[in-house]
PyMOL CGO cylinders between C-alpha atoms (Angstrom):
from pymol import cmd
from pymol.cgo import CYLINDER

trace = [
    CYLINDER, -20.49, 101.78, 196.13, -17.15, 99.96, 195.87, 0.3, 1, 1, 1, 1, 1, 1,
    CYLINDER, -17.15, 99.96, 195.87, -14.20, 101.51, 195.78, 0.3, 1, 1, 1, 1, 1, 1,
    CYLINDER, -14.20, 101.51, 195.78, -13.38, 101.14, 191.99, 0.3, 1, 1, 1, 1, 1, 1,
    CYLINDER, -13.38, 101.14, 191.99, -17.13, 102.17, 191.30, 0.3, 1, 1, 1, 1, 1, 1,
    CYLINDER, -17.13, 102.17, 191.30, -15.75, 105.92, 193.40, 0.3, 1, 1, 1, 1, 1, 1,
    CYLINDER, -15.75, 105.92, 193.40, -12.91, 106.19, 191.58, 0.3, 1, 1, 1, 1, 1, 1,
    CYLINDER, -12.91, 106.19, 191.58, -14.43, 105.98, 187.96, 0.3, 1, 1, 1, 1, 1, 1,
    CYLINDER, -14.43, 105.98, 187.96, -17.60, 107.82, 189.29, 0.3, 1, 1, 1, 1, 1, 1,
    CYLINDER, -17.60, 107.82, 189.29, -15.13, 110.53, 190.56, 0.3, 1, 1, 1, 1, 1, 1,
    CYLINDER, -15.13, 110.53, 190.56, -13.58, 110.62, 186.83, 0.3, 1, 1, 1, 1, 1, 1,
    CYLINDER, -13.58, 110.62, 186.83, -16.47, 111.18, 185.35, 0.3, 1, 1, 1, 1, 1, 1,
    CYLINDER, -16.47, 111.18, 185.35, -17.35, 113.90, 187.41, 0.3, 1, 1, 1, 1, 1, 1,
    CYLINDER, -17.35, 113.90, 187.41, -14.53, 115.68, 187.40, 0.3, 1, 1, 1, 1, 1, 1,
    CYLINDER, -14.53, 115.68, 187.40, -14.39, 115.41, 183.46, 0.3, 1, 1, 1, 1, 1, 1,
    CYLINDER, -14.39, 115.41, 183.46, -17.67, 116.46, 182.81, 0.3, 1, 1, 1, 1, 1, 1,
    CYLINDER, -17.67, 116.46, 182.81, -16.65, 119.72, 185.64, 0.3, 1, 1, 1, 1, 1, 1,
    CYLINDER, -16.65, 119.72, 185.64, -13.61, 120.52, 183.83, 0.3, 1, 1, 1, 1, 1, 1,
    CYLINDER, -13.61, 120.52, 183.83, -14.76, 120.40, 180.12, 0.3, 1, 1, 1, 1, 1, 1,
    CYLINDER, -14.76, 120.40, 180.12, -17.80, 122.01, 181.13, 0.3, 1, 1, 1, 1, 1, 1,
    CYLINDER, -17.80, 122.01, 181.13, -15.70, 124.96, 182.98, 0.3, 1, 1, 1, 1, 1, 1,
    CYLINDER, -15.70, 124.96, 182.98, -13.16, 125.12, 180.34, 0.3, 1, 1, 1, 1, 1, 1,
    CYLINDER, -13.16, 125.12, 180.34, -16.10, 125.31, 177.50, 0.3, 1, 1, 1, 1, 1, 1,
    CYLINDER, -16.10, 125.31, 177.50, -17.90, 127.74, 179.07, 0.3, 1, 1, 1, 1, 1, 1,
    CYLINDER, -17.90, 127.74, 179.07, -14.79, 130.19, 180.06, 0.3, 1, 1, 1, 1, 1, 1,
    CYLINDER, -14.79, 130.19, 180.06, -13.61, 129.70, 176.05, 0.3, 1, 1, 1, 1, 1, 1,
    CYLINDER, -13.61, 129.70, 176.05, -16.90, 130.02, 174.60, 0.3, 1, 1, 1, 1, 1, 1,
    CYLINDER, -16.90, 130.02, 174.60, -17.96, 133.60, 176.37, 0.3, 1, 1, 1, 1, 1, 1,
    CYLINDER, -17.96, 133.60, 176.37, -14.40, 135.01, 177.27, 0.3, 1, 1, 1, 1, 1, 1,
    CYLINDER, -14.40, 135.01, 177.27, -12.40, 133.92, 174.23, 0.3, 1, 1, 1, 1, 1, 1,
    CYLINDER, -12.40, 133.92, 174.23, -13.96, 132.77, 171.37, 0.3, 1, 1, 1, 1, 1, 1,
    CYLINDER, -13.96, 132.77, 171.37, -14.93, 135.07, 168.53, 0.3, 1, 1, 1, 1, 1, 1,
    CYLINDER, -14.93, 135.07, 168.53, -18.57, 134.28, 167.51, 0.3, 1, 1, 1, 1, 1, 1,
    CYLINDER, -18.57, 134.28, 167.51, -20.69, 131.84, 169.59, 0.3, 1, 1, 1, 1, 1, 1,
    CYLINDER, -20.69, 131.84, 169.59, -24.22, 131.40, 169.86, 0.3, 1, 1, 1, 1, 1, 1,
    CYLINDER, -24.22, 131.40, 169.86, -26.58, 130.53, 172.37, 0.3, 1, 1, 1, 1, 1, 1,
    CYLINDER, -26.58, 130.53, 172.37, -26.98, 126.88, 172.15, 0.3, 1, 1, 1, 1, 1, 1,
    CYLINDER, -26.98, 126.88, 172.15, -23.06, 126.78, 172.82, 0.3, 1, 1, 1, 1, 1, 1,
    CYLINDER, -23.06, 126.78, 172.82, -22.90, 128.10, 175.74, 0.3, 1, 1, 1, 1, 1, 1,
    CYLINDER, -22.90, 128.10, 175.74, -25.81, 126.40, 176.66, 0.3, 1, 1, 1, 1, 1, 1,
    CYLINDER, -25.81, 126.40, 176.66, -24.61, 122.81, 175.94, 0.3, 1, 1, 1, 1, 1, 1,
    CYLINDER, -24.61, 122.81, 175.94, -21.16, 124.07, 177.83, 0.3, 1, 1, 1, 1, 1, 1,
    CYLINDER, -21.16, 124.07, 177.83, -22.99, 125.24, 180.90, 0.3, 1, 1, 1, 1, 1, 1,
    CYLINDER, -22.99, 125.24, 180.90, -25.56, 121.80, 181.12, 0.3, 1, 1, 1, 1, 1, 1,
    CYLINDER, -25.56, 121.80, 181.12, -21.74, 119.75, 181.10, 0.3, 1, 1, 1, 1, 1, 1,
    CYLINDER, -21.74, 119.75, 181.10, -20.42, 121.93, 183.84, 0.3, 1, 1, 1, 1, 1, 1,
    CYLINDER, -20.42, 121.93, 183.84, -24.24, 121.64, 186.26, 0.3, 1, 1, 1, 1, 1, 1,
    CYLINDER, -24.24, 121.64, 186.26, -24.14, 117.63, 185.35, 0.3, 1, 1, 1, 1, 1, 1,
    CYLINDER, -24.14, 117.63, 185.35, -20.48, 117.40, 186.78, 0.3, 1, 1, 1, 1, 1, 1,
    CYLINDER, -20.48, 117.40, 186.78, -21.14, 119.69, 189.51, 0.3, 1, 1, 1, 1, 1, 1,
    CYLINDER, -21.14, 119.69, 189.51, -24.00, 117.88, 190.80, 0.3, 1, 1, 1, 1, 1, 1,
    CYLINDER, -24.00, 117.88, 190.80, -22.74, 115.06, 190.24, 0.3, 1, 1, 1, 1, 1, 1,
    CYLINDER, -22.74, 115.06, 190.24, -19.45, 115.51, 192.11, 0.3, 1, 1, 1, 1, 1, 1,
    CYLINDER, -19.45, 115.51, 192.11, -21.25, 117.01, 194.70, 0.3, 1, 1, 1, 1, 1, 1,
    CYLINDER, -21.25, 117.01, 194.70, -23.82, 113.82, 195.10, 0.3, 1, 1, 1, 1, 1, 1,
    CYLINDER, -23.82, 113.82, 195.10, -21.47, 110.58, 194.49, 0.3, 1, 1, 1, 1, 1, 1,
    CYLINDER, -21.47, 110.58, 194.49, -18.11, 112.78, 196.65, 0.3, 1, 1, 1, 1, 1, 1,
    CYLINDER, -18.11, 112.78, 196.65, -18.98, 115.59, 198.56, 0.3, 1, 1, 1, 1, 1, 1,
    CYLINDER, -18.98, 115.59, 198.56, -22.72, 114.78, 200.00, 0.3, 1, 1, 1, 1, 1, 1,
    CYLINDER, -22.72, 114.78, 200.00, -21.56, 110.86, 200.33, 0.3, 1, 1, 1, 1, 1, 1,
    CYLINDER, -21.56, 110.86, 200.33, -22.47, 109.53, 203.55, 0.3, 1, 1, 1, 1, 1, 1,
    CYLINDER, -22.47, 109.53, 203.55, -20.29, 107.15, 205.66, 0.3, 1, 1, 1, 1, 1, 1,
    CYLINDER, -20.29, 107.15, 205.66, -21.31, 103.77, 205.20, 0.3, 1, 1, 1, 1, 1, 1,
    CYLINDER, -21.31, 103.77, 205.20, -23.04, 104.25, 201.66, 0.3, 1, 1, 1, 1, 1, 1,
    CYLINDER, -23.04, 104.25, 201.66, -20.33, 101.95, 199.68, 0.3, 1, 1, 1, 1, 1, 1,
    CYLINDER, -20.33, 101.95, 199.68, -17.66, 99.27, 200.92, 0.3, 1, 1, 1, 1, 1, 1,
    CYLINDER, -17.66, 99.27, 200.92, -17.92, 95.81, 201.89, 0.3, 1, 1, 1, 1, 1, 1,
    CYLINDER, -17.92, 95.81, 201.89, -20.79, 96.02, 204.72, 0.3, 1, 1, 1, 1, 1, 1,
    CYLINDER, -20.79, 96.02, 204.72, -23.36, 97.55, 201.95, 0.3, 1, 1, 1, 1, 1, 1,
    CYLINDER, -23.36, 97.55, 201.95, -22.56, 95.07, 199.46, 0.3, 1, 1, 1, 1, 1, 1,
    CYLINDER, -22.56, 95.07, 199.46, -23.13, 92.26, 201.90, 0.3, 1, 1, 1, 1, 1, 1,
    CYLINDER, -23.13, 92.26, 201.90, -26.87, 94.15, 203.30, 0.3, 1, 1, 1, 1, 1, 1,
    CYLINDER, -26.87, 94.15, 203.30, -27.22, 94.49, 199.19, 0.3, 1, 1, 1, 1, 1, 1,
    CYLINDER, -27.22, 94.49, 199.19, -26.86, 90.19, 199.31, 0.3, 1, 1, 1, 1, 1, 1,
    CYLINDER, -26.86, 90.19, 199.31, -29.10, 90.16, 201.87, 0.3, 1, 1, 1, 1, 1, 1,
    CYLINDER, -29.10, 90.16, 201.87, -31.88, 92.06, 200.70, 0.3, 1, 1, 1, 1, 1, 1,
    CYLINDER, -31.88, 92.06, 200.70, -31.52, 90.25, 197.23, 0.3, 1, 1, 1, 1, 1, 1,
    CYLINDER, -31.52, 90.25, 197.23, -31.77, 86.80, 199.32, 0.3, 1, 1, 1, 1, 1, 1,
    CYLINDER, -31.77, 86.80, 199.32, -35.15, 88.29, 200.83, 0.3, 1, 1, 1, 1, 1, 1,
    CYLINDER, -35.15, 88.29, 200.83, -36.44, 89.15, 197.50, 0.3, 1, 1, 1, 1, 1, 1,
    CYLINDER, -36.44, 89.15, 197.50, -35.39, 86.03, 195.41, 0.3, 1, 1, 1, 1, 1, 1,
    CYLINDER, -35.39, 86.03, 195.41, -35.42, 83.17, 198.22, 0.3, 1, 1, 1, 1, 1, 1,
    CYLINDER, -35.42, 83.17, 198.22, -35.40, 80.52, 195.39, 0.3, 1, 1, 1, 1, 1, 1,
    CYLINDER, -35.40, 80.52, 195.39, -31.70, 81.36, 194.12, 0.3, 1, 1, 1, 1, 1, 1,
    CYLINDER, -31.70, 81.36, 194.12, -30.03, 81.64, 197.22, 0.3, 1, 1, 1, 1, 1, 1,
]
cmd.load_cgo(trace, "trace")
């Protein structure tokens, strides 16, 4: 993954985390009248940034995104279309 890629994949993530965690705190602690399907909807944003802040940041292995992947990327795309190359 290339560094740009990370930063707009950390973005997102933290986005759909924050909403999701500021949604879900107003819909259950401080709004009036909700119903289920709201708090619902609020919780699914705040498990789809979790996970995938924890996947893309936290659980990223060394090695998975930079200049040496994109080149073994190349490589294995040579292998598979040998007539472009």
């Amino acid at each position: 993954m290339s560094p740009v890629r990370r930063v707009i994949s950390l973005v997102f993530a933290l986005a759909l985390f924050g909403c999701g965690a500021y949604l879900t705190f107003h819909i259950v602690f401080l709004s009036e009248g909700w119903r289920g399907w709201m708090v619902m909807a609020s919780a699914l944003m705040l498990t789809i940034g979790a996970y995938w802040l924890y996947e893309d940041l936290i659980n990223a292995k060394p090695g998975t995104w930079g200049p040496k992947n994109a080149k073994s990327r190349t490589v294995q795309a040579v292998r598979l279309f040998p007539r472009f190359a």
